[in-house]
C-alpha positions, 0 to 999 in steps of 0.5 A: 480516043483521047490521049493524055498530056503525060502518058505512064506505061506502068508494067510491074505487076504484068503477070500476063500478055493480057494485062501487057495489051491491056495497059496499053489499050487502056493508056492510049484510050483504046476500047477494051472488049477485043483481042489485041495482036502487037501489029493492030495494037500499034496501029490503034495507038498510033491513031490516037496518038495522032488524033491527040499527041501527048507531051510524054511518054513515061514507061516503067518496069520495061525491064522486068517485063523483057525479063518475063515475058520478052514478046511482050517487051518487044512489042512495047518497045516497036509501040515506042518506036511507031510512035518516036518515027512519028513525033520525033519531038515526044518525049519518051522516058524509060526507067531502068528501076523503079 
């Protein structure tokens, strides 16, 4: 699993959890093919964010996803919080609008 230098987390047209977890997986290099809970999902993340760390972090549309789907929203944000106690140095950006 290998991590990019700048990650962008972009959700605007998450319509569905699927699509939420999948932009996920797929961002962090994570197989599709399974189904992914929030606790397994992070867990993976967090692996390859070890294993190869980006520089950045970019999150786009959080806002609307917390308007739409909150569960979803708030295992975007534990994913970023997991990942800043583990690199306190990463750069996390998240945009209000977009």
């Amino acid at each position: 699993m290998a991590v990019k230098d700048v990650l962008t987390l972009d959700f605007e047209c998450g319509r569905t959890p699927l699509f939420v977890r999948q932009t996920v997986a797929v961002a962090f290099g994570i197989p599709l093919g399974q189904e992914f809970t929030w606790d397994s999902l992070i867990s993976l993340a967090c692996d390859a964010v070890r294993a190869s760390p980006p520089r950045r972090i970019s999150v786009l549309s959080l806002v609307y996803l917390g308007v739409v789907m909150p569960d979803e929203a708030e295992g975007v944000s534990r994913l970023l919080q997991a990942l800043r106690r583990m690199h306190p140095a990463l750069d996390i950006s998240v945009a209000l609008n977009r």
